[in-house]
C-alpha positions in Angstrom: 24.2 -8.0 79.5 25.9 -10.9 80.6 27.5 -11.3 84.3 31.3 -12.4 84.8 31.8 -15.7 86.9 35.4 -14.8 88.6 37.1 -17.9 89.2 40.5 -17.3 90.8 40.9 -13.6 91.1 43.9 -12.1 92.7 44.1 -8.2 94.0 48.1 -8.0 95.0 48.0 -4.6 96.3 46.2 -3.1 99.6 43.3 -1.6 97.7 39.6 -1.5 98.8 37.6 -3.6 96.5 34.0 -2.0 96.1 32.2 -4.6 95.0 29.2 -7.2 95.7 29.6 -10.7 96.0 26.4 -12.6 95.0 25.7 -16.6 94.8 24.4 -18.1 91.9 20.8 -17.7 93.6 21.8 -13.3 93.6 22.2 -13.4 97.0 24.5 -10.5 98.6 26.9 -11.4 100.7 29.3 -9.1 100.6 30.6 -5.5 99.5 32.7 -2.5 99.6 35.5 -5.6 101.2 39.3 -4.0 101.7 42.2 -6.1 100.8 45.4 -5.3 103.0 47.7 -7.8 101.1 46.0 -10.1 98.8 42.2 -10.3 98.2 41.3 -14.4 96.2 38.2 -15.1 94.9 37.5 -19.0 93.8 35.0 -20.6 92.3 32.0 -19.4 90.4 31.0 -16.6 92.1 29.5 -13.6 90.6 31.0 -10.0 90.9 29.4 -6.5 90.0 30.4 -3.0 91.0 34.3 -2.0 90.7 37.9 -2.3 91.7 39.5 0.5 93.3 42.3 -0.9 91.6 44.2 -3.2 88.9 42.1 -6.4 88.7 44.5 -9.2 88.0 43.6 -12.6 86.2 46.2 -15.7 87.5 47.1 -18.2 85.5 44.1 -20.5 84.5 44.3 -24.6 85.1 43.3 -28.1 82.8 39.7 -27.3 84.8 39.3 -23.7 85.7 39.4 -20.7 83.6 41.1 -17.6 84.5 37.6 -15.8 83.3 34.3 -17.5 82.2 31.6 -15.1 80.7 28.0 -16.8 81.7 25.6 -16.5 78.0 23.2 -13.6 79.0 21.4 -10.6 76.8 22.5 -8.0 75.7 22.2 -4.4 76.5 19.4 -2.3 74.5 21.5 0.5 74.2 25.5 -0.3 74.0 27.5 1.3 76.4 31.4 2.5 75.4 34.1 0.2 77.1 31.3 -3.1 77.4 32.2 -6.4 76.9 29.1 -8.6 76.0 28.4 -12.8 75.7 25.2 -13.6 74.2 25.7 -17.2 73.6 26.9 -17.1 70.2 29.4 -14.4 69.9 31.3 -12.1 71.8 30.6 -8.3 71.5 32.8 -5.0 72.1 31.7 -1.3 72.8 34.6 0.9 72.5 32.5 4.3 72.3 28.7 5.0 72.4 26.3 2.4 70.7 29.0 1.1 69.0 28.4 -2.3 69.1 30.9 -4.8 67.7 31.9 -8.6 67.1 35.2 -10.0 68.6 36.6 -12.0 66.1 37.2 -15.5 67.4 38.7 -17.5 64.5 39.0 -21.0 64.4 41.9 -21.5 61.3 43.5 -24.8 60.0 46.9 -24.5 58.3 49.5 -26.5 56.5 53.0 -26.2 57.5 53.8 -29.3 55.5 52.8 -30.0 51.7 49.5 -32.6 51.4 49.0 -34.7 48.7 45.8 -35.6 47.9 43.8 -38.8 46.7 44.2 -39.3 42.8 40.0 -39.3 42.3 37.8 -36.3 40.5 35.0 -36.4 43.9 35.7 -33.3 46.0 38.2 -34.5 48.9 39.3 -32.7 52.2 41.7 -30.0 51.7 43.5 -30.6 54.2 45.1 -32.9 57.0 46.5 -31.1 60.2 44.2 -32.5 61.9 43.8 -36.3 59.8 40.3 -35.0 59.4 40.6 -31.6 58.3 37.3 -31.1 59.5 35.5 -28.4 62.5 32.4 -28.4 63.8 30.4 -25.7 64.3 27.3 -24.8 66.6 24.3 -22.8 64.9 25.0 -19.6 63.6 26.1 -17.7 61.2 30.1 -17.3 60.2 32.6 -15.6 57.8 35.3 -17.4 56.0 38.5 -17.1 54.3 40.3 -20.4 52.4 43.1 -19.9 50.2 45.4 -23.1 48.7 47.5 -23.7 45.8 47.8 -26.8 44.1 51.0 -28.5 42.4 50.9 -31.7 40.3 47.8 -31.3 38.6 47.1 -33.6 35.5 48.9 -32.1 32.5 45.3 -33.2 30.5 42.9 -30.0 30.0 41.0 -29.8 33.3 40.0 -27.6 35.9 39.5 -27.3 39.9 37.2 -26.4 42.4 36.0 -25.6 45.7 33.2 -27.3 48.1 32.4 -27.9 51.6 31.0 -30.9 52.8 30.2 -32.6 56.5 27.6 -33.2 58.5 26.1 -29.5 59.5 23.1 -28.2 57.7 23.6 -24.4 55.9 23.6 -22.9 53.3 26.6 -21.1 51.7 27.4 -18.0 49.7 31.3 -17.4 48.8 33.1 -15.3 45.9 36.6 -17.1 43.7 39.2 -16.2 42.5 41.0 -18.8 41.1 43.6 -19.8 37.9 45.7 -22.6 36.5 48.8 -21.7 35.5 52.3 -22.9 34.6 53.9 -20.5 37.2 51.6 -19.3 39.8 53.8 -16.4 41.0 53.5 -14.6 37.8 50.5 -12.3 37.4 47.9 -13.3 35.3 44.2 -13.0 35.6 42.3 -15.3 37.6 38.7 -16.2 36.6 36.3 -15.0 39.1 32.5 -16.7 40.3 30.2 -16.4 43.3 28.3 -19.7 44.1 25.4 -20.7 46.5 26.7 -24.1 45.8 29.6 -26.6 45.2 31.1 -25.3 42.1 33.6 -27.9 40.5 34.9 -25.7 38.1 36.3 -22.3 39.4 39.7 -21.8 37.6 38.7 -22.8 34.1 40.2 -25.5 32.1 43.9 -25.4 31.5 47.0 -27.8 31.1 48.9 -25.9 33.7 50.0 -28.2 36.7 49.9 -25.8 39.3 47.2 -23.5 40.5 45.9 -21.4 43.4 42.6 -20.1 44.7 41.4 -17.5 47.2 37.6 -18.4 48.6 36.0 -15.6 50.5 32.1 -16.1 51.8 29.4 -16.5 54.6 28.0 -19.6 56.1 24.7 -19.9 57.8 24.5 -22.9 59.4 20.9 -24.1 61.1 21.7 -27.9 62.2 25.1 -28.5 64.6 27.7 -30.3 62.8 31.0 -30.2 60.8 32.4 -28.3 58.1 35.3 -29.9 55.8 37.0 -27.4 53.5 37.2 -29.2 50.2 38.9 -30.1 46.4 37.7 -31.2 43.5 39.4 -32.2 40.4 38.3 -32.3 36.9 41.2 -35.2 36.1 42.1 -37.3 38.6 46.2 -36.6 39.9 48.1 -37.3 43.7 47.6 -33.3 43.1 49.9 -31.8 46.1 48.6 -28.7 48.7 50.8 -26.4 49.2 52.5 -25.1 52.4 50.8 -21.9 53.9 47.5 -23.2 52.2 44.7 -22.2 55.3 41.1 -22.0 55.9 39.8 -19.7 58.4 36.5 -19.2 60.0 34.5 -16.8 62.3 31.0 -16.6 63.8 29.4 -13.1 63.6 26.1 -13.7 64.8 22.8 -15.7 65.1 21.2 -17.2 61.8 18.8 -14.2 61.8 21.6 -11.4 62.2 21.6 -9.1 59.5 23.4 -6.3 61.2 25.8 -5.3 64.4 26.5 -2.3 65.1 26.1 1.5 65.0 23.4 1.3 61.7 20.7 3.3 60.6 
């Protein structure tokens, strides 16, 4: 189980603070302190035991977090009401053995339309940030992408889905995706699951609008980025629409094939 470094700790109240105060080195050097007023704690010192008492976080600075979890192991057996940092994700016990991942998402969305480069090669999806690119450290990680897509070429053609950069994985996602002439009104999408690129996952159409909804894992085993992409089958200045997003979480190492209370 990982330690907390406490940097900038504040008990308001009088309150005795049962606790031990070791340097980085595990040395005691303090415990069981009482606080008549206000108790401060800076720096990177480590705390075990308990608080009598509230624990309250101040405000955090450019330079120093309000909390900082060092990367340690994990407990063999969960305990309820744990909070856990192995390096890679952060985990959350709320009763006995159960285990779980806490979901820190990194997402990209557009608040403004985006139109894209008239060319058929799979382009960047989007451009809040100019790159519309993230990088990721080694892992494994869940994602969600959905866009739609206006001013497609009236010519029979389709769209897809691909995601470049520099990060080695591999990928495994599920599509749901249509052209349509009015993408409000229901209508079947065509549906495919890929382990690769696919440049065609809404079928060909004349329609000039379109949508898609991209669901998958993505193991990556070499540090690098990830850029959420479009292909078209005819070249258009196709336009992404507003409240078109990607989103994406890490849920464990590039072994993990389970978290949690399983049997």
């Amino acid at each position: 189980m990982s330690t907390v470094k406490a940097t900038n700790i504040q008990e308001p109240n009088s309150a005795t603070v049962n606790m031990v105060l070791t340097t980085s080195g595990g040395v005691a050097v303090g415990q069981n302190l009482s606080a008549a007023g206000t108790l401060s704690v800076t720096g990177t010192t480590t705390l075990t035991g308990s608080l009598a008492s509230t624990l309250n976080l101040v405000a955090g600075t450019t330079t120093v977090a309000p909390l900082d979890f060092a990367s340690g192991t994990n407990l063999t057996t969960a305990l309820p009401g744990v909070v856990e940092y192995d390096g890679t994700v952060f985990y959350a016990t709320p009763t006995a053995s159960q285990r779980g991942v806490i979901m820190a998402e990194q997402i990209i969305l557009l608040q403004a339309a985006y139109t894209l480069t008239s060319q058929t090669a799979a382009q960047k999806l989007f451009n809040t940030p100019a790159s519309g690119q993230v990088t990721l450290s080694v892992g494994t990680y869940e994602f969600e992408c959905f866009y739609s897509l206006s001013s497609l070429s009236s010519t029979s053609g389709s769209f897809g889905f691909a995601l470049g950069g520099t990060a080695t994985f591999t990928q495994f996602f599920q599509s749901l995706a249509i052209r349509n002439g009015t993408v409000s009104s229901p209508t079947a999408p065509n549906t495919t699951y890929n382990i690769a690129a696919n440049t065609n996952i809404s079928g060909n159409s004349t329609a000039t609008t379109g949508y898609a909804n991209i669901s998958g894992i993505i193991n990556v085993s070499v540090t690098g980025t990830i850029i959420p992409q479009v292909s078209l089958g005819i070249a258009a200045a196709a336009v992404v629409g507003i409240g078109s997003y990607f989103r994406i979480r890490p849920i464990g190492s590039t072994t993990v094939t389970s978290v949690g209370n399983w049997s």
